[in-house]
C-alpha positions, -999 to 999 in steps of 0.1 A, spaced: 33 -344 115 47 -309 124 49 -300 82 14 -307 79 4 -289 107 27 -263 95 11 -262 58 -27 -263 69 -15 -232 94 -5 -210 66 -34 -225 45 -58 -214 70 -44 -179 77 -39 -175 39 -83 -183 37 -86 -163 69 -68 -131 51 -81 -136 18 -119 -142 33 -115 -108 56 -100 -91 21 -128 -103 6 -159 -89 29 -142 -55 29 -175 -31 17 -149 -6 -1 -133 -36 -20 -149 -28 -52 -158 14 -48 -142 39 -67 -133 68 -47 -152 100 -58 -127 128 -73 -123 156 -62 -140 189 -85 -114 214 -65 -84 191 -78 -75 195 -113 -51 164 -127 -20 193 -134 -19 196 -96 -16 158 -92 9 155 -121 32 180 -107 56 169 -81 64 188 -53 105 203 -44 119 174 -25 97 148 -6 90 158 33 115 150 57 143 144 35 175 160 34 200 162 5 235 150 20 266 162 8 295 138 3 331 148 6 352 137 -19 389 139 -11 
């Protein structure tokens, strides 16, 4: 008794998430781009990612 509760649980919260998912308004927009933003700006990666640190190891 406790596995089928357990398996119509996760069925229902599975239906619940996938109903909510579903009913989102921006599910099926595509976002406007941006005229100021050229794709080279995009495509270039910036030096390092923010708020990482290179670490040094010592090697004896």
């Amino acid at each position: 008794m406790i596995d089928d509760f357990a398996i119509g649980l996760t069925h229902a919260l599975m239906a619940l998430a996938i109903w909510r998912l579903l009913s989102r308004l921006d599910l099926d927009a595509e976002p406007v781009a941006r005229p100021d933003v050229s794709p080279d700006d995009i495509a270039t990666p910036k030096s390092g990612r923010p708020g990482r640190r290179k670490v040094r190891l010592n090697r004896a």
